[in-house]
PDB file as gemmi writes it, atoms N, CA and C in Angstrom:
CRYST1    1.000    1.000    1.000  90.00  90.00  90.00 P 1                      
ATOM      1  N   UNK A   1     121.814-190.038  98.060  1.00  0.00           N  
ATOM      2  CA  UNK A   1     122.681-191.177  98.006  1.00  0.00           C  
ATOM      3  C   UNK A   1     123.852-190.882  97.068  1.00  0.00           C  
ATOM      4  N   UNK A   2     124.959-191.181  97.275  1.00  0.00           N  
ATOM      5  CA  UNK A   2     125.866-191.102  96.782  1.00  0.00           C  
ATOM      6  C   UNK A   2     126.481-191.986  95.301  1.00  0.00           C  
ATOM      7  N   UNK A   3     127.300-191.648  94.526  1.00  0.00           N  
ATOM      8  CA  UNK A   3     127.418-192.890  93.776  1.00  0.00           C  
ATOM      9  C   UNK A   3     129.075-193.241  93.341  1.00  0.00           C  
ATOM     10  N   UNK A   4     129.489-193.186  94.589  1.00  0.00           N  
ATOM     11  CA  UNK A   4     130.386-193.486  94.823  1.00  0.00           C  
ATOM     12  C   UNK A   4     130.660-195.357  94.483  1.00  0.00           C  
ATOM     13  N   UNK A   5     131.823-195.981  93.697  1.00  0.00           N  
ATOM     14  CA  UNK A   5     131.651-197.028  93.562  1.00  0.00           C  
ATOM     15  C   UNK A   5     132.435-197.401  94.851  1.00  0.00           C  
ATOM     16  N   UNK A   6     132.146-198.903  95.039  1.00  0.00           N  
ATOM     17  CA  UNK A   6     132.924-199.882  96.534  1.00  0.00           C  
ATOM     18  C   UNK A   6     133.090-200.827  96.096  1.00  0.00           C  
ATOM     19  N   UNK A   7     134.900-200.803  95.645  1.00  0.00           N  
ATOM     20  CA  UNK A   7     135.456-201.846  95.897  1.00  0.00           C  
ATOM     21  C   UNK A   7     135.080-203.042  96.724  1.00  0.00           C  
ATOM     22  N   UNK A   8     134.843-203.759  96.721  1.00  0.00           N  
ATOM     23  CA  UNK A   8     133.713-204.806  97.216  1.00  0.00           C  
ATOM     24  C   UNK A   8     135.356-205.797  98.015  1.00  0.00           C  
ATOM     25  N   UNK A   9     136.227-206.125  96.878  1.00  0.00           N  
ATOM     26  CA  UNK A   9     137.107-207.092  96.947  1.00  0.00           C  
ATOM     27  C   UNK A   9     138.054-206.555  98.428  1.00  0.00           C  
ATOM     28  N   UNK A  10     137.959-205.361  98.590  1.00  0.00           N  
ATOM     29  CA  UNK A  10     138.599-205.487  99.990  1.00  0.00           C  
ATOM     30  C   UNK A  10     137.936-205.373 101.315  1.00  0.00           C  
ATOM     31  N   UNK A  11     136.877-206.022 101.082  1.00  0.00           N  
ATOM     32  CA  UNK A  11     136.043-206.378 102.388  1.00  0.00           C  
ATOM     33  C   UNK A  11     136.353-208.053 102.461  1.00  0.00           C  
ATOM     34  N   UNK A  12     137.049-208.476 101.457  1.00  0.00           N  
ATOM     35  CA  UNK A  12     137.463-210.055 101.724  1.00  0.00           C  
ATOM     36  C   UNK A  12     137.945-210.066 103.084  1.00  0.00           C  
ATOM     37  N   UNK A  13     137.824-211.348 104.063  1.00  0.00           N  
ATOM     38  CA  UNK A  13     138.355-211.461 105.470  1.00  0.00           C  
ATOM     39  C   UNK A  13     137.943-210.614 106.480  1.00  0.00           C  
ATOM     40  N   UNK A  14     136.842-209.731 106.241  1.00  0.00           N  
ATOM     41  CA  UNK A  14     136.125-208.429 106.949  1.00  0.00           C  
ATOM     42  C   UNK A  14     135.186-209.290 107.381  1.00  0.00           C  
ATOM     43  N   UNK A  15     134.152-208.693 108.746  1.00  0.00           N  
ATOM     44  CA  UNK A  15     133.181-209.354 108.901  1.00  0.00           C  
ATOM     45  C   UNK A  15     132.028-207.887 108.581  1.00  0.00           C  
ATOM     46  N   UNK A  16     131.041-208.957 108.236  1.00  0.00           N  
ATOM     47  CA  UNK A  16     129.882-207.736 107.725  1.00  0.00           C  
ATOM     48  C   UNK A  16     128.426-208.684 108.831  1.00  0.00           C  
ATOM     49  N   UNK A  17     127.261-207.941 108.646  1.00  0.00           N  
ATOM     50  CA  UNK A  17     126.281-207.613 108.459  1.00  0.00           C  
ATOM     51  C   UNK A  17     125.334-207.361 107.641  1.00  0.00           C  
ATOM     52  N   UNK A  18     124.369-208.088 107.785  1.00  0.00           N  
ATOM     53  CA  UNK A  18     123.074-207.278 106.792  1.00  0.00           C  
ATOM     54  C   UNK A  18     122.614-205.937 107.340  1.00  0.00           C  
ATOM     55  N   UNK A  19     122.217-205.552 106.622  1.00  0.00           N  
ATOM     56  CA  UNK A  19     121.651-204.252 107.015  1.00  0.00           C  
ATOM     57  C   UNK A  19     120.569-204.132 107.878  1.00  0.00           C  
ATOM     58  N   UNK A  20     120.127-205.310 107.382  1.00  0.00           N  
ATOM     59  CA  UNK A  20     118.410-205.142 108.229  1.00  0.00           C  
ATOM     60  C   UNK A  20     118.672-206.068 109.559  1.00  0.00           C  
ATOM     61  N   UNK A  21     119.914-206.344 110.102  1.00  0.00           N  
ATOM     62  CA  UNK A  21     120.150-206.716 111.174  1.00  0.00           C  
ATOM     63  C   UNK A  21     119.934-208.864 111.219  1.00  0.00           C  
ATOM     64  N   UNK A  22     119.510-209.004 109.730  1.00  0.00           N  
ATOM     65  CA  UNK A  22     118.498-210.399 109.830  1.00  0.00           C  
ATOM     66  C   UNK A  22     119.997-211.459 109.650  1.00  0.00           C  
ATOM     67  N   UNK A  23     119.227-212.576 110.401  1.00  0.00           N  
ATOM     68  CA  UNK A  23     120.761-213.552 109.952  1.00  0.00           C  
ATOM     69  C   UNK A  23     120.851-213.984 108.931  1.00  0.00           C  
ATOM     70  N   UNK A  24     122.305-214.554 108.715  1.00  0.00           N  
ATOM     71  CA  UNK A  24     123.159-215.402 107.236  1.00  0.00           C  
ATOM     72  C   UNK A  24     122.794-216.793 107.562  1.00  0.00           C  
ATOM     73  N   UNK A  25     122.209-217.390 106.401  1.00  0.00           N  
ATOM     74  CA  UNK A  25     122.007-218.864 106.206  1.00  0.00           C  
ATOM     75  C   UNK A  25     122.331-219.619 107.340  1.00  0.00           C  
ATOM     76  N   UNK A  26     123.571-219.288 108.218  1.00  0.00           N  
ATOM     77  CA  UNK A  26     124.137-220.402 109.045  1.00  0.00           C  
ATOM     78  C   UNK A  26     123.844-219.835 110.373  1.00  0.00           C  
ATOM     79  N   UNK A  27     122.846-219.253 110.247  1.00  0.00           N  
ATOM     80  CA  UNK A  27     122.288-218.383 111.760  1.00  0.00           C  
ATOM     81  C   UNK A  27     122.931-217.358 112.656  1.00  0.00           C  
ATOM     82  N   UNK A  28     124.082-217.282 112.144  1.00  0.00           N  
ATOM     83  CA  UNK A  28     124.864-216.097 112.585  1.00  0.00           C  
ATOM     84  C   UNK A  28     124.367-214.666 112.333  1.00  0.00           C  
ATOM     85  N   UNK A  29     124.705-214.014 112.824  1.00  0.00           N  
ATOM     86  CA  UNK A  29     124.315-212.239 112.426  1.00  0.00           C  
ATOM     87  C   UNK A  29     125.331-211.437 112.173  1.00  0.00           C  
ATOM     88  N   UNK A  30     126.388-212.306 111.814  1.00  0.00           N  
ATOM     89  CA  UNK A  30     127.952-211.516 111.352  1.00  0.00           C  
ATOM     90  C   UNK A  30     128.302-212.832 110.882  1.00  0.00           C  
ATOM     91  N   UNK A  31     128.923-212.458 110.124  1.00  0.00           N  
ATOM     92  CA  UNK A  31     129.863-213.255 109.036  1.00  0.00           C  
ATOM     93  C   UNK A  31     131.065-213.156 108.509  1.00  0.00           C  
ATOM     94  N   UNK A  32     132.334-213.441 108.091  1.00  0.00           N  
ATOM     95  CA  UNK A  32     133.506-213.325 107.568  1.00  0.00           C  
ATOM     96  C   UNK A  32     133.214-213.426 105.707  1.00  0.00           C  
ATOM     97  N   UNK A  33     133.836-212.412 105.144  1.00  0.00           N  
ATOM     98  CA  UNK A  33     133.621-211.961 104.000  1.00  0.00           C  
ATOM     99  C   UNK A  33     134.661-213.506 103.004  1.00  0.00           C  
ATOM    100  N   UNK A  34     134.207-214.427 102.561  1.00  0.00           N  
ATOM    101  CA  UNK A  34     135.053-215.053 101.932  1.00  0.00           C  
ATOM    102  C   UNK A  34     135.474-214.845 100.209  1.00  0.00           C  
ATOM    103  N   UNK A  35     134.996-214.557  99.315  1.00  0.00           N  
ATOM    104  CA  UNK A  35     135.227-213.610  98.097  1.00  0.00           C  
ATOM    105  C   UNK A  35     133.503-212.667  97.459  1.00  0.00           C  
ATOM    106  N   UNK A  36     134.030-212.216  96.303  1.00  0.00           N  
ATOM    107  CA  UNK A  36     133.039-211.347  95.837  1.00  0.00           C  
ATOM    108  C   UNK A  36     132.641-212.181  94.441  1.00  0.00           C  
ATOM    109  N   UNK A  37     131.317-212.478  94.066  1.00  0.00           N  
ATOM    110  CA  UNK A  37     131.317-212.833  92.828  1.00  0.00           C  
ATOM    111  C   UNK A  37     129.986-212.343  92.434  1.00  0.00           C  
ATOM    112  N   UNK A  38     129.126-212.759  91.226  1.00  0.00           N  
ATOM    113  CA  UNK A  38     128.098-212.390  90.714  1.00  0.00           C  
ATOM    114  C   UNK A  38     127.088-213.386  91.701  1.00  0.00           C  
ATOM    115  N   UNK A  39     125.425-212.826  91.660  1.00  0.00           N  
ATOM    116  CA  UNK A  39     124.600-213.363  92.275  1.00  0.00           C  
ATOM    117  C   UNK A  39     123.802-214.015  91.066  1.00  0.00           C  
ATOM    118  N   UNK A  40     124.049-215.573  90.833  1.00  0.00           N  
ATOM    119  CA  UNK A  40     123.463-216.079  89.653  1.00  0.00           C  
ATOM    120  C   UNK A  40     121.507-215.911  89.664  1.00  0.00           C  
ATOM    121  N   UNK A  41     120.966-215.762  91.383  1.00  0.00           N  
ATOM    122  CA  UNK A  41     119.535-215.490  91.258  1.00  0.00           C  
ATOM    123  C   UNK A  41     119.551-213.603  91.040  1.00  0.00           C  
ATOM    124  N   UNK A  42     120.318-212.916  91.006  1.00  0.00           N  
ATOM    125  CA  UNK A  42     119.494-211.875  90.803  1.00  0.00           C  
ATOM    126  C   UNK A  42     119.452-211.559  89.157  1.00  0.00           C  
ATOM    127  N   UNK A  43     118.850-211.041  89.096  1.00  0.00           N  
ATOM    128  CA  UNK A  43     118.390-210.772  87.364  1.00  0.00           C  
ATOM    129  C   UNK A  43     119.731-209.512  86.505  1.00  0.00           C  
ATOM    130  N   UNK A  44     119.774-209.231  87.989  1.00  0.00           N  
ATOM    131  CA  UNK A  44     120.846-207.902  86.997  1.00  0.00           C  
ATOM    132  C   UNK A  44     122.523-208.702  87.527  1.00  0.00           C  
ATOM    133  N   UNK A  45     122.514-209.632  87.691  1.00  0.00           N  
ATOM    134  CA  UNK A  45     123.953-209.869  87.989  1.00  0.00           C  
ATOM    135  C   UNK A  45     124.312-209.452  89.010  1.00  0.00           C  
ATOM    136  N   UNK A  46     124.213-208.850  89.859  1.00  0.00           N  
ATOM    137  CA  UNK A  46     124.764-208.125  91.068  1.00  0.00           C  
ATOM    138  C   UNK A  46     125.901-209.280  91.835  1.00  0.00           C  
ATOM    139  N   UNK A  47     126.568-207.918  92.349  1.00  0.00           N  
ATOM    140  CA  UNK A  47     127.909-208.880  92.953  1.00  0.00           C  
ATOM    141  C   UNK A  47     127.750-208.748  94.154  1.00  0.00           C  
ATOM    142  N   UNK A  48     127.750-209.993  94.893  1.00  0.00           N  
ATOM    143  CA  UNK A  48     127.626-211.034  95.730  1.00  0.00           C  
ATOM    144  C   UNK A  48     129.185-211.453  96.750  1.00  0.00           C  
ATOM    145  N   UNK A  49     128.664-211.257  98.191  1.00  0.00           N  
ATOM    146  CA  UNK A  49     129.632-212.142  98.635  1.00  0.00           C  
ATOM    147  C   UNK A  49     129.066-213.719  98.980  1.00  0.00           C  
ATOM    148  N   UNK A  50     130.394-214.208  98.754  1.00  0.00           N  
ATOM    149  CA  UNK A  50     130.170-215.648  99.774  1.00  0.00           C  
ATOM    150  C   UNK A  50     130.679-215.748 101.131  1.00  0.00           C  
ATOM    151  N   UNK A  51     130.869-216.629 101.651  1.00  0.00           N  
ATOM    152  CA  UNK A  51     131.379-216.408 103.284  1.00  0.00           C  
ATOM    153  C   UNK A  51     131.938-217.660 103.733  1.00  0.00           C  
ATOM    154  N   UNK A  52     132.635-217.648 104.464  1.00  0.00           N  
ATOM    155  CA  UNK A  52     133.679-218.120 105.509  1.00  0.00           C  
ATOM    156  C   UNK A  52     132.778-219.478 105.728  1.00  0.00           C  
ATOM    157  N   UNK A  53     131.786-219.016 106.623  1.00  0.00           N  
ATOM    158  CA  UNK A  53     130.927-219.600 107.349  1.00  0.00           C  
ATOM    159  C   UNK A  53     129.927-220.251 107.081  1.00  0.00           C  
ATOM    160  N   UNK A  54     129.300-220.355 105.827  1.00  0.00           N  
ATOM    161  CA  UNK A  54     128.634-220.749 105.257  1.00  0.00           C  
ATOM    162  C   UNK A  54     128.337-221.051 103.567  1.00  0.00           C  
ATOM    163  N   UNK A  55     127.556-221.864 102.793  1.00  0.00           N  
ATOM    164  CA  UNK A  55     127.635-221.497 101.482  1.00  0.00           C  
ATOM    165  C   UNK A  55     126.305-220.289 100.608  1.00  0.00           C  
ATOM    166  N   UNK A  56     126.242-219.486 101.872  1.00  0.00           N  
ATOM    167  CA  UNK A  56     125.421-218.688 101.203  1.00  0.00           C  
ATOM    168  C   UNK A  56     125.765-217.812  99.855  1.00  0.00           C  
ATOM    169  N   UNK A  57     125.052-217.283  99.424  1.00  0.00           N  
ATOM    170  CA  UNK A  57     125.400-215.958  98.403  1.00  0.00           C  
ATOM    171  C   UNK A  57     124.356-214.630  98.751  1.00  0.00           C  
ATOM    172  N   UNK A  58     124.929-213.694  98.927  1.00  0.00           N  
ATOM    173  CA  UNK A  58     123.928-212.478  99.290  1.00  0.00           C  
ATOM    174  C   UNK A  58     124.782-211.473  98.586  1.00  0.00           C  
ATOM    175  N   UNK A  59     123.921-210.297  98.162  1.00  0.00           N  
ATOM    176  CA  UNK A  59     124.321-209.096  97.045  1.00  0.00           C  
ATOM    177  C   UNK A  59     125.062-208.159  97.971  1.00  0.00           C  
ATOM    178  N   UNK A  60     126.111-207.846  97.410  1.00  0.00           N  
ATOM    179  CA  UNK A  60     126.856-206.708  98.598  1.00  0.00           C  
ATOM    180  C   UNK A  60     125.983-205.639  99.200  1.00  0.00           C  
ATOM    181  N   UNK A  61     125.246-205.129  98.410  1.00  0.00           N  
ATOM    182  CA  UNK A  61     124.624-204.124  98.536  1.00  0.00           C  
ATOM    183  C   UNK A  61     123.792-203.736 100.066  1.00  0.00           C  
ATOM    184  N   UNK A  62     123.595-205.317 100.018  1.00  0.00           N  
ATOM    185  CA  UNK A  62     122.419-205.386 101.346  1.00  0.00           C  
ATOM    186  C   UNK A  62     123.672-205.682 102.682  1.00  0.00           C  
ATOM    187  N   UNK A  63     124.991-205.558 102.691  1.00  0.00           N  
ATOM    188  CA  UNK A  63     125.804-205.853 103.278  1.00  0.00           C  
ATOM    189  C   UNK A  63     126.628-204.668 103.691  1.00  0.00           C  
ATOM    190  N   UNK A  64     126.961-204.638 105.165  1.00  0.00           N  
ATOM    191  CA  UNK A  64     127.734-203.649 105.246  1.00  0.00           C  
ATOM    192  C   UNK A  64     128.788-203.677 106.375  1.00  0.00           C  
ATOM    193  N   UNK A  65     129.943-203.143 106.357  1.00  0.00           N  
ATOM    194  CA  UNK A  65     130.823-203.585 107.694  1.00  0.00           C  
ATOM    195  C   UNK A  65     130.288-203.624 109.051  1.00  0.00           C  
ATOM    196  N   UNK A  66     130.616-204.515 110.064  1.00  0.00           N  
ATOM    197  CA  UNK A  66     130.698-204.360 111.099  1.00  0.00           C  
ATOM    198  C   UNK A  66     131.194-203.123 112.265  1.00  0.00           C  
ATOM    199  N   UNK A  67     132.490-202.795 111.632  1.00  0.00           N  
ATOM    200  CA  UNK A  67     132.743-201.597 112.021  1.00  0.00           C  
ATOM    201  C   UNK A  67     133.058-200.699 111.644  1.00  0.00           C  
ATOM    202  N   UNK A  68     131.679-200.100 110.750  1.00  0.00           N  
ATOM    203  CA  UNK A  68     132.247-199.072 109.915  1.00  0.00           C  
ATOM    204  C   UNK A  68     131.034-197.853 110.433  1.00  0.00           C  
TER     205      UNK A  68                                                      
END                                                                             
């Protein structure tokens, strides 16, 4: 694995995916990237998008482009 860091902030307006294929809160399986912030449930802070489409919060990590 690499450890390359990712700019997170220019996946804003991108649509992503989970990795594990599972849906976003609002039952969709793609989503529009609405900003990047911290994930107040994870313990280490991890940064988090929110979305377009819903008021979820999920850790970037588990997130990845659509067409990438």
């Amino acid at each position: 694995m690499s450890n390359i860091e990712i700019d997170y902030k220019l996946w804003i307006g991108k649509v992503v995916w989970k990795k594990t294929r599972k849906p976003f809160k609002s039952s969709l399986q793609k989503t529009t990237v609405k900003d990047v912030t911290t994930n107040p449930q994870s313990p280490k802070n991890k940064l988090a998008f929110t979305f377009i489409e819903d008021d979820s919060i999920v850790d970037c990590e588990i997130c990845e482009l659509v067409n990438s």
